[in-house]
VEXTORDO-779699 format. One record per residue: residue in three letters; x, y, z of N, C-alpha, C, O in turn. Coordinates in steps of 0.02 Angstrom, whole numbers, padded with zeros to 5 digits, always signed. Layout:
N
ALAXYZXYZXYZXYZ/...
***
This chain:
239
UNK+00042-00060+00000+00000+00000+00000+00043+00063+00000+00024+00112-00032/UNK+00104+00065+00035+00122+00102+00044+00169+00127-00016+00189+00186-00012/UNK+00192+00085-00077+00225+00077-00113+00215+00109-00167+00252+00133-00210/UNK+00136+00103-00153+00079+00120-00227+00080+00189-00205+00094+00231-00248/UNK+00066+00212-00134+00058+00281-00109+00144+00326-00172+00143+00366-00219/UNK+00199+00293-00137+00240+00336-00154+00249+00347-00232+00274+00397-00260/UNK+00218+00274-00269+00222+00300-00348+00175+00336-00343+00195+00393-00355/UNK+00116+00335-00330+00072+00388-00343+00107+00456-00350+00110+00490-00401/UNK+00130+00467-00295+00167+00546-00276+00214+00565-00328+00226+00622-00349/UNK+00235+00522-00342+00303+00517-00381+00281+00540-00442+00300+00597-00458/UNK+00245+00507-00483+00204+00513-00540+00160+00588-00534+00189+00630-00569/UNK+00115+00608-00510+00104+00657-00474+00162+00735-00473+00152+00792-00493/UNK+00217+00707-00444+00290+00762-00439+00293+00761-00543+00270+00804-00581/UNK+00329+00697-00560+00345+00704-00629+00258+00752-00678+00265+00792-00724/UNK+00230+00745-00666+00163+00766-00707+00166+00832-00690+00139+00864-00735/UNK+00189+00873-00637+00167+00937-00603+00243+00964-00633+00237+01024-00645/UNK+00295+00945-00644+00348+00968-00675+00344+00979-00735+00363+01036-00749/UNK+00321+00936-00793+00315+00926-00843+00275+00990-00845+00299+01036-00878/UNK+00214+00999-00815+00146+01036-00846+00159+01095-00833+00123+01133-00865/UNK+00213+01131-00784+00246+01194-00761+00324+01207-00820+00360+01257-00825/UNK+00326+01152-00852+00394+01181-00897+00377+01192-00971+00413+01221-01012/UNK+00295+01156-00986+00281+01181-01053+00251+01234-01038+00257+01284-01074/UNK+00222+01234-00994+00176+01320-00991+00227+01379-00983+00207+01437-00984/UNK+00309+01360-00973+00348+01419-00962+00344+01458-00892+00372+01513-00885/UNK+00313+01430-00846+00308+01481-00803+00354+01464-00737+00330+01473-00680/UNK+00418+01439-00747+00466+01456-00706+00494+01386-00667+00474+01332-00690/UNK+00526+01387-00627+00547+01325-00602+00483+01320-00535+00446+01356-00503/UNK+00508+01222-00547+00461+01189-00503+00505+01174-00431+00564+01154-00435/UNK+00470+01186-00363+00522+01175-00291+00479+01135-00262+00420+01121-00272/UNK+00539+01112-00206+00471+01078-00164+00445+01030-00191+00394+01014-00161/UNK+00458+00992-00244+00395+00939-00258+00434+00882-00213+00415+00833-00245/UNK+00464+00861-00174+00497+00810-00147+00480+00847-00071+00504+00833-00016/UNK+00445+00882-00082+00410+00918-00005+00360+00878+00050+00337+00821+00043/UNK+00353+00916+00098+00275+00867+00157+00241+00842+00121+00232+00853+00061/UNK+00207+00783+00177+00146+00753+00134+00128+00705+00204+00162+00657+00223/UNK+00075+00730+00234+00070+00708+00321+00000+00702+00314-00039+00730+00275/UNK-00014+00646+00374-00051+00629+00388-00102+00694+00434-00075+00704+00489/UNK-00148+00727+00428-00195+00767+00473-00237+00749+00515-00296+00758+00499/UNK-00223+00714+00594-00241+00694+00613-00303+00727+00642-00355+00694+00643/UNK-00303+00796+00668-00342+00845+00687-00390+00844+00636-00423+00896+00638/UNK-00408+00810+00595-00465+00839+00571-00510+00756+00560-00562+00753+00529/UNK-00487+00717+00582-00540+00665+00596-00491+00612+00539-00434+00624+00520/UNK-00531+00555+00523-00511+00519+00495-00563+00518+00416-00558+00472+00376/UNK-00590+00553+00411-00623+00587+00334-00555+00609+00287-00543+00597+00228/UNK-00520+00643+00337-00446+00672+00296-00396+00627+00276-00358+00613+00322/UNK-00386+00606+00232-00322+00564+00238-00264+00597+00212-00261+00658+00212/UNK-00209+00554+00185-00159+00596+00158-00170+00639+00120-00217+00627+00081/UNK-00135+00710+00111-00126+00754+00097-00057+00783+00046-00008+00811+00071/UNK-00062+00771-00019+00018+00777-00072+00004+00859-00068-00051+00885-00075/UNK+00066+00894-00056+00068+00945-00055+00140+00958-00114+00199+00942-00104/UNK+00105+00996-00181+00186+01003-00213+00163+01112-00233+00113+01135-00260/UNK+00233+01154-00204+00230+01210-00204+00278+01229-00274+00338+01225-00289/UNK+00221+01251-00305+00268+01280-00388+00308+01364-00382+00288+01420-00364/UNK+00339+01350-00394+00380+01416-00393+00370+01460-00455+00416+01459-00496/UNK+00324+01492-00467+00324+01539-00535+00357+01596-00526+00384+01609-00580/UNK+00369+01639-00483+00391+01675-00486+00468+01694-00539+00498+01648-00567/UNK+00484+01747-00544+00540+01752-00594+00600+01753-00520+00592+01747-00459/UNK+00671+01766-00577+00755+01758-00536+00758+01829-00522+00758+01865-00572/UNK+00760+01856-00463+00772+01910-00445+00847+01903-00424+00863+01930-00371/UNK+00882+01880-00450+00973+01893-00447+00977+01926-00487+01036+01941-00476/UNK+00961+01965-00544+00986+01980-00587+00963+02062-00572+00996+02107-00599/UNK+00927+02073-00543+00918+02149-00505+00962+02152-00478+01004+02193-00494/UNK+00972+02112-00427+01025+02118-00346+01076+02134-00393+01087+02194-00399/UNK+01126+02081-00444+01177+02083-00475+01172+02165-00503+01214+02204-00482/UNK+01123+02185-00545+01136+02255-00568+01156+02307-00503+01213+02330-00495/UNK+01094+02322-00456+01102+02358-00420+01184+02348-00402+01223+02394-00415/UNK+01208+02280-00367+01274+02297-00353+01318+02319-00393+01366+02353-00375/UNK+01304+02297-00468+01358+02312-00490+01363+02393-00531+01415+02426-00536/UNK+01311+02409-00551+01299+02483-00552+01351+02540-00515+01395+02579-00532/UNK+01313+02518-00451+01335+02565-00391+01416+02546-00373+01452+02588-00345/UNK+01439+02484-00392+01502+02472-00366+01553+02517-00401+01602+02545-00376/UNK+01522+02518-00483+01565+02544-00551+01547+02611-00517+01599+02636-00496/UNK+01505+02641-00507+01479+02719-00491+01566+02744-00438+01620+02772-00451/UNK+01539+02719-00386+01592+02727-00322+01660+02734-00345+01703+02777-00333/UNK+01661+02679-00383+01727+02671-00401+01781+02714-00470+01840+02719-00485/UNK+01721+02737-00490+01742+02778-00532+01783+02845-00509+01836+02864-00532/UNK+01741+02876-00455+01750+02927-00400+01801+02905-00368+01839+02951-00353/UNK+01825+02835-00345+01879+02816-00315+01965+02815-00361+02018+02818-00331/UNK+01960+02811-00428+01989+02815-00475+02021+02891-00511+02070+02908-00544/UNK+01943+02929-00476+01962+02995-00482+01940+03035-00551+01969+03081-00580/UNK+01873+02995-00568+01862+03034-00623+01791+03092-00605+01767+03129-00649/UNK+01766+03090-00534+01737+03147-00525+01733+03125-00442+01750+03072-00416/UNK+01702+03190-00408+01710+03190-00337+01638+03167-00313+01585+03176-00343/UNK+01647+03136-00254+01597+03099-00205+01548+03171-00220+01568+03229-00215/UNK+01468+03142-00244+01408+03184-00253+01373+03162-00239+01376+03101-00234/UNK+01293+03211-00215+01233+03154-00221+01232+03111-00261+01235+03058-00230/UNK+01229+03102-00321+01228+03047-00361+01246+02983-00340+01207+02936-00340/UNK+01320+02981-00318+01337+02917-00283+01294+02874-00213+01285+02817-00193/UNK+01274+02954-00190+01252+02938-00115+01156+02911-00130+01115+02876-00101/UNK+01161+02949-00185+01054+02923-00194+01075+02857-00245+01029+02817-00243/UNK+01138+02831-00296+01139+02740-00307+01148+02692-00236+01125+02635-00230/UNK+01182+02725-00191+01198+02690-00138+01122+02706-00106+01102+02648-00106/UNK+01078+02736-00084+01037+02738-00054+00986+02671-00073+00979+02616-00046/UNK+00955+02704-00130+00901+02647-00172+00917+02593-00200+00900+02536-00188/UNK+00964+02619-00252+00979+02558-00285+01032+02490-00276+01031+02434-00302/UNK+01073+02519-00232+01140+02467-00224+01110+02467-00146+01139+02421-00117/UNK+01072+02494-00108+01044+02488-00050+00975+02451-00045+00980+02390-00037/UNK+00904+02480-00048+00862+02460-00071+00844+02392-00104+00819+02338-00087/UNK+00867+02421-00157+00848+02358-00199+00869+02297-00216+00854+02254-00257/UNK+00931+02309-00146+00966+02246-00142+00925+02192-00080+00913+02132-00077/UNK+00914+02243-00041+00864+02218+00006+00827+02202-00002+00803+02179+00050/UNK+00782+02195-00059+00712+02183-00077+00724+02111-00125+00682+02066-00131/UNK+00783+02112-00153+00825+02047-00192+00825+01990-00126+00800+01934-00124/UNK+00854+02018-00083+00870+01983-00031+00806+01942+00008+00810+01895+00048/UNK+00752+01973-00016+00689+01935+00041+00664+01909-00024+00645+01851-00015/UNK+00656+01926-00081+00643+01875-00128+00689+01803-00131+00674+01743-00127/UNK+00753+01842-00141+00789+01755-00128+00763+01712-00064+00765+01651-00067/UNK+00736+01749+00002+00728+01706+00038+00664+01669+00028+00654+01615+00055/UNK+00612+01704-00018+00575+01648-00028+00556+01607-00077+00502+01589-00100/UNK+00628+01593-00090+00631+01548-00144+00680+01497-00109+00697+01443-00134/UNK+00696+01513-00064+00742+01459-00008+00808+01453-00028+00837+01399-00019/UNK+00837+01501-00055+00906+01530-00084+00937+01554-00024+00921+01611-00006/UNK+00983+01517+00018+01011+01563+00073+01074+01591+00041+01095+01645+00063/UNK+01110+01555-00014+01150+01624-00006+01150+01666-00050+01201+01700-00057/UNK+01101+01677-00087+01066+01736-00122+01044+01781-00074+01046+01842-00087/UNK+01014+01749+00009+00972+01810+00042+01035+01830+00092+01044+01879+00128/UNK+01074+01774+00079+01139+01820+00138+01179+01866+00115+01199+01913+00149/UNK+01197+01851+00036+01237+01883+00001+01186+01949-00026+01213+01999-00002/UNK+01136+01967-00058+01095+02008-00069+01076+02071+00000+01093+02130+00004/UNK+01054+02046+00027+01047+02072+00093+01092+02109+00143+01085+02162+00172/UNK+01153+02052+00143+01195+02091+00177+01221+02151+00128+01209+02205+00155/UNK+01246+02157+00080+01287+02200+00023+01227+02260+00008+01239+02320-00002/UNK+01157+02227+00010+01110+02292+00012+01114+02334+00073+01102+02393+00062/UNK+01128+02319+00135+01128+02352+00203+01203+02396+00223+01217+02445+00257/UNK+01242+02341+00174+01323+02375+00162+01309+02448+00143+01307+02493+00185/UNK+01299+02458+00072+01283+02521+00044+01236+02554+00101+01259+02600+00135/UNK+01180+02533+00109+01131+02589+00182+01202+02595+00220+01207+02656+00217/UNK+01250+02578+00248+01297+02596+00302+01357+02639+00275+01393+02680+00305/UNK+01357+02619+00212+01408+02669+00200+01386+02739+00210+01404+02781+00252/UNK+01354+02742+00173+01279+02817+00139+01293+02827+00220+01341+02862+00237/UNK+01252+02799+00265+01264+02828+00329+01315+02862+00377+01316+02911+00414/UNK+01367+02799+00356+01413+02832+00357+01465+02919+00361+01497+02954+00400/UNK+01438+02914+00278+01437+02964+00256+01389+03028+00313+01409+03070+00353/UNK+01323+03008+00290+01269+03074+00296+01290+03089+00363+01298+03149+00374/UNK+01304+03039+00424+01269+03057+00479+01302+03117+00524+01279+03164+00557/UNK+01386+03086+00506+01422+03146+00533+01403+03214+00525+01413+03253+00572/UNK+01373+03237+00464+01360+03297+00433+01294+03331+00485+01288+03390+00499/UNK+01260+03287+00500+01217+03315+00569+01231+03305+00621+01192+03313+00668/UNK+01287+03287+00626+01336+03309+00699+01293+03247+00762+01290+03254+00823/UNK+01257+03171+00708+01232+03138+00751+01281+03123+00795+01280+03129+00857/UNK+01345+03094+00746+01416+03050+00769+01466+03085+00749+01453+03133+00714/UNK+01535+03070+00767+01582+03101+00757+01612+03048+00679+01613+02986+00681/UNK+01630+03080+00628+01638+03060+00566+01687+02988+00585+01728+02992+00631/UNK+01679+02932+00550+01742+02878+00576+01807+02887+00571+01825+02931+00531/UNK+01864+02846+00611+01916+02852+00604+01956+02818+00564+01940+02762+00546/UNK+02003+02840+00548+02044+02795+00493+02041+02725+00516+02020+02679+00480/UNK+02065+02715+00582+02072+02642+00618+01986+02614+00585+01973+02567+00548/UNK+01955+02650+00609+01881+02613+00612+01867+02601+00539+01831+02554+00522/UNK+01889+02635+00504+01851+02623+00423+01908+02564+00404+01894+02522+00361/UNK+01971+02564+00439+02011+02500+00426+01974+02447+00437+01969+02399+00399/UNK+01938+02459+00512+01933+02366+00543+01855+02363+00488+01827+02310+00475/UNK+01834+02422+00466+01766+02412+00422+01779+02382+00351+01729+02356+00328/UNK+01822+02379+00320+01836+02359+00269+01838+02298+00270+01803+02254+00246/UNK+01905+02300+00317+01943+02211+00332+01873+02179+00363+01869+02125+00334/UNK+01836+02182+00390+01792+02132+00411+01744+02124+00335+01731+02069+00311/UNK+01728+02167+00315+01687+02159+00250+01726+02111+00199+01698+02076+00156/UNK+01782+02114+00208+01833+02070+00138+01839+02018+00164+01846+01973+00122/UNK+01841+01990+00243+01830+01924+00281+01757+01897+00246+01744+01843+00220/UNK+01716+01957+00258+01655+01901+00232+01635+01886+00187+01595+01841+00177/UNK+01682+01956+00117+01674+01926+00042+01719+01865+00041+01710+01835-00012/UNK+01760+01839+00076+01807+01783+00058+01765+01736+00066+01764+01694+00021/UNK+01712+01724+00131+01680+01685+00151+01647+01650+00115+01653+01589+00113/UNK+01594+01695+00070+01532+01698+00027+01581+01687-00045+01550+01670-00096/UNK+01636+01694-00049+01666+01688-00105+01684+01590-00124+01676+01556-00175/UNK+01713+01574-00052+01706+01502-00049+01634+01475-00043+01625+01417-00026/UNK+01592+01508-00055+01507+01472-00069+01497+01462-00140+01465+01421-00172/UNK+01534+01512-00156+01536+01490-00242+01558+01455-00289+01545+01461-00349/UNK+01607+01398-00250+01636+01347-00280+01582+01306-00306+01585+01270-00355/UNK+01517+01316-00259+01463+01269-00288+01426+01267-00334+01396+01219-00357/UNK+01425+01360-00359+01390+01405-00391+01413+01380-00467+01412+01324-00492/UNK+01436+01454-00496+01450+01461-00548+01527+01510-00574+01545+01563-00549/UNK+01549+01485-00611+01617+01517-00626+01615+01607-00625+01659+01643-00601/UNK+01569+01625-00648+01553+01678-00654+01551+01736-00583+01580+01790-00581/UNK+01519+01714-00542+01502+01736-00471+01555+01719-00446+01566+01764-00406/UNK+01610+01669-00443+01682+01661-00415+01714+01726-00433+01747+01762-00395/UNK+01698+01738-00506+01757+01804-00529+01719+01858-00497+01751+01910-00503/UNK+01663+01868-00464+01630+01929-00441+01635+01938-00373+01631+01994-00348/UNK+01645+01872-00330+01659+01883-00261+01732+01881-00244+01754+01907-00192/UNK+01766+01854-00282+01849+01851-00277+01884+01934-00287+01923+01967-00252/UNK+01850+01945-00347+01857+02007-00371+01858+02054-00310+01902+02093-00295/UNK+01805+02043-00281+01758+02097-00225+01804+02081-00156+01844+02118-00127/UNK+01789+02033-00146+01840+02003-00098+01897+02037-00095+01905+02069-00043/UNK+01961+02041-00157+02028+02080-00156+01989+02144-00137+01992+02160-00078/UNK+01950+02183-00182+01928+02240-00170+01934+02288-00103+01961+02343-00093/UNK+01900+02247-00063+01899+02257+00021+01961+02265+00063+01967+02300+00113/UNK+02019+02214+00024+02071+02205+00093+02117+02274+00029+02151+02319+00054/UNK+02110+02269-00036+02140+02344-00071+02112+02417-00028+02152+02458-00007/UNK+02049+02423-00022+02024+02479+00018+02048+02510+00073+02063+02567+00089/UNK+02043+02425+00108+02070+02446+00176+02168+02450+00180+02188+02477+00231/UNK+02198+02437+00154+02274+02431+00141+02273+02502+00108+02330+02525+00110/UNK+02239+02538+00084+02250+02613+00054+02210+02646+00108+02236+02702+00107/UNK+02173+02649+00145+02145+02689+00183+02222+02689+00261+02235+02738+00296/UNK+02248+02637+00263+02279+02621+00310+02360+02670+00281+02390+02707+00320/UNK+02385+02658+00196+02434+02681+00189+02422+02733+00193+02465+02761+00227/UNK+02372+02777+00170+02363+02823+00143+02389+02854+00084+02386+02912+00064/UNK+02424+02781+00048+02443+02782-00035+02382+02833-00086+02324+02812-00089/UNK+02402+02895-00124+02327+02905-00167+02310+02864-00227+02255+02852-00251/UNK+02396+02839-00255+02405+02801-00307+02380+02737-00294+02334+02717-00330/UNK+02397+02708-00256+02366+02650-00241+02301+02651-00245+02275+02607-00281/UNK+02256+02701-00208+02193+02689-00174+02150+02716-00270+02091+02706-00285/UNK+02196+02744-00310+02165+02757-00381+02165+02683-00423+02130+02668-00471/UNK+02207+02648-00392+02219+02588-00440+02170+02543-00406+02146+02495-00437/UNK+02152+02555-00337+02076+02507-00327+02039+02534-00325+01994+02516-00288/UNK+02032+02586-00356+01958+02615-00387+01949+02585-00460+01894+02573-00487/UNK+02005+02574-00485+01988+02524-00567+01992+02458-00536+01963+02422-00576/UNK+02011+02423-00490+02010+02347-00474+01921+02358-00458+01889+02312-00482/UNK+01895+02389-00437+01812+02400-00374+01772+02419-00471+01712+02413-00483/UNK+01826+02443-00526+01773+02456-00594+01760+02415-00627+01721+02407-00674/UNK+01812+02375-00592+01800+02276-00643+01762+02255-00581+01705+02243-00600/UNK+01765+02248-00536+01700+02204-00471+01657+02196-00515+01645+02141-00540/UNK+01607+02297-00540+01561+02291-00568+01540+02274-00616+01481+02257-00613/UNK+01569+02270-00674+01573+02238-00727+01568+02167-00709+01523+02132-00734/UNK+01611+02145-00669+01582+02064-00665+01518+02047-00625+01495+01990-00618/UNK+01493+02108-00600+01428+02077-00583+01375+02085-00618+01326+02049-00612/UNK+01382+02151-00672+01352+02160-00707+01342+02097-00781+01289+02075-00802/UNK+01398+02086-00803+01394+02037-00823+01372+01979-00814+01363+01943-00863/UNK+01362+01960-00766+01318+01901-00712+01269+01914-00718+01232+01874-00747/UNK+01244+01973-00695+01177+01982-00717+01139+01991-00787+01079+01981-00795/UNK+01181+02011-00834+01126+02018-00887+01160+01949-00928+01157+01957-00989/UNK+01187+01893-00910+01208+01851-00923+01160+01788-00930+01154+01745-00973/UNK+01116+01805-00851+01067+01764-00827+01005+01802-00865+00962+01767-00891/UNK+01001+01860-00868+00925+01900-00914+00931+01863-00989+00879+01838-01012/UNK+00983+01858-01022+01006+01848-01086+00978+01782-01113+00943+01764-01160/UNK+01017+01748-01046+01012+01674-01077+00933+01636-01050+00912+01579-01058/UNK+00901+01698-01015+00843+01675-00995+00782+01683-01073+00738+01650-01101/UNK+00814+01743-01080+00758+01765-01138+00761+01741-01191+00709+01730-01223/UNK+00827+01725-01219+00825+01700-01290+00832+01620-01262+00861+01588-01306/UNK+00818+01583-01213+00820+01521-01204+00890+01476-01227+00884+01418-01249/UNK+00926+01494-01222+00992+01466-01245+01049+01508-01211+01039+01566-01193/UNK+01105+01479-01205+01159+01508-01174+01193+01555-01217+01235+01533-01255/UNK+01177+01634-01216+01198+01686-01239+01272+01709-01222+01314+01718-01266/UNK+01284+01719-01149+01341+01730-01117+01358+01675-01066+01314+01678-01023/UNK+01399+01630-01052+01432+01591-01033+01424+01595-00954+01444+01648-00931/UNK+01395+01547-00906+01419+01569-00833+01466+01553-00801+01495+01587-00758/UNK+01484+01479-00826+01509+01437-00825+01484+01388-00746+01493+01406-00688/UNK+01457+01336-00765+01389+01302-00733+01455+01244-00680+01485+01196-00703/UNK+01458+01262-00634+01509+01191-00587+01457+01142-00588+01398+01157-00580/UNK+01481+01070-00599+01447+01006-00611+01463+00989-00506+01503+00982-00460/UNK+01403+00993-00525+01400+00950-00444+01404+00884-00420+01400+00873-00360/
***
């Protein structure tokens, strides 16, 4: 009985996949999900196949812009081709802030943790910098110190290293964007510490390729989504 139960399900999972990939409407999760007995409701109820379709679209490919937008923005200014403006401070607000955050609770409900750790945290990054920035100017806090924007960097490049070894599982692509990002951090903080200007100009072009590689990630995944075939390369690790 119980045998027949699980082909049932099984058959059931394969039919609910199938009927979600001709209609186009996105990947199927969860079909290897609960399926419990309800005892609370009498013995009228019996088992219960529960399979949750995921239609929704890939919201990485926002997160990826927003970061990488705002990274190329910053960094341009860090390179020295124009001076820290609103402009930088309203991409860091919304878009490399914001809308990274909003990437971030979508990945979480799609059960992507390190889409919502990586999204999330890097969206709240930008809100702290921006803050950073603004707050001294109303005399909330006293502006940071060299030491402090040191240990702020170096801990941020600890945790791009971190999230960078998550990507061995990923895709070739996102290795070159967190590795990238990763150097980025401990370059920042090693020029904020020398107080090299040359240096700290030459990781303003290392922080102009970050973005580019995330940007590329992202419209990599839009690309090869839309024309259904692999447009730009991610390079896919075999698991």
């Amino acid at each position: 009985m119980q045998n027949e139960e699980e082909q049932g399900l099984s058959e059931f999972m394969n039919e609910t996949r199938e009927r979600f990939s001709k209609a186009g409407t996105g990947a199927v999760s969860d079909l290897d999900g609960e399926h419990a007995i309800f005892t609370d409701l009498g013995e009228a109820v019996g088992k219960s196949e529960v399979a949750i379709c995921d239609t929704t679209s890939n919201p990485a490919p926002l997160g990826l812009f927003a970061f990488g937008l705002t990274t190329v923005l910053l960094n341009l200014h860090n390179a020295g081709f124009f001076p820290l403006d609103s402009m930088i401070l309203a991409m860091g607000i919304f878009y490399g802030g914001v809308a990274q955050v909003i990437v971030g609770i979508m990945e979480w409900k799609k059960k992507n943790t390190f889409g919502t750790v990586a999204f999330t945290s890097y969206g709240l990054f930008w809100l702290t910098l921006v803050a950073l920035i603004v707050i001294p100017t109303f005399g909330w806090a006293p502006k940071p110190t060299e030491t402090s924007m040191i240990a702020f960097l170096v801990m941020w490049g600890i945790f791009s290293a971190l999230l960078f070894i998550g990507t061995f599982r990923l895709n070739r692509a996102l290795q070159v964007v967190f590795f990238l990002l990763t150097i980025l951090f401990f370059m920042l903080a090693y020029g904020d510490y020398t107080g090299n200007a040359g240096f700290k100009i030459l990781t303003g072009y290392e922080g102009i390729l970050t973005g580019i590689a995330a940007i590329y990630t992202g419209i990599a995944q839009v690309w090869n989504e839309v024309f259904g075939k692999t447009v730009l390369p991610l390079g896919v690790v075999k698991k």
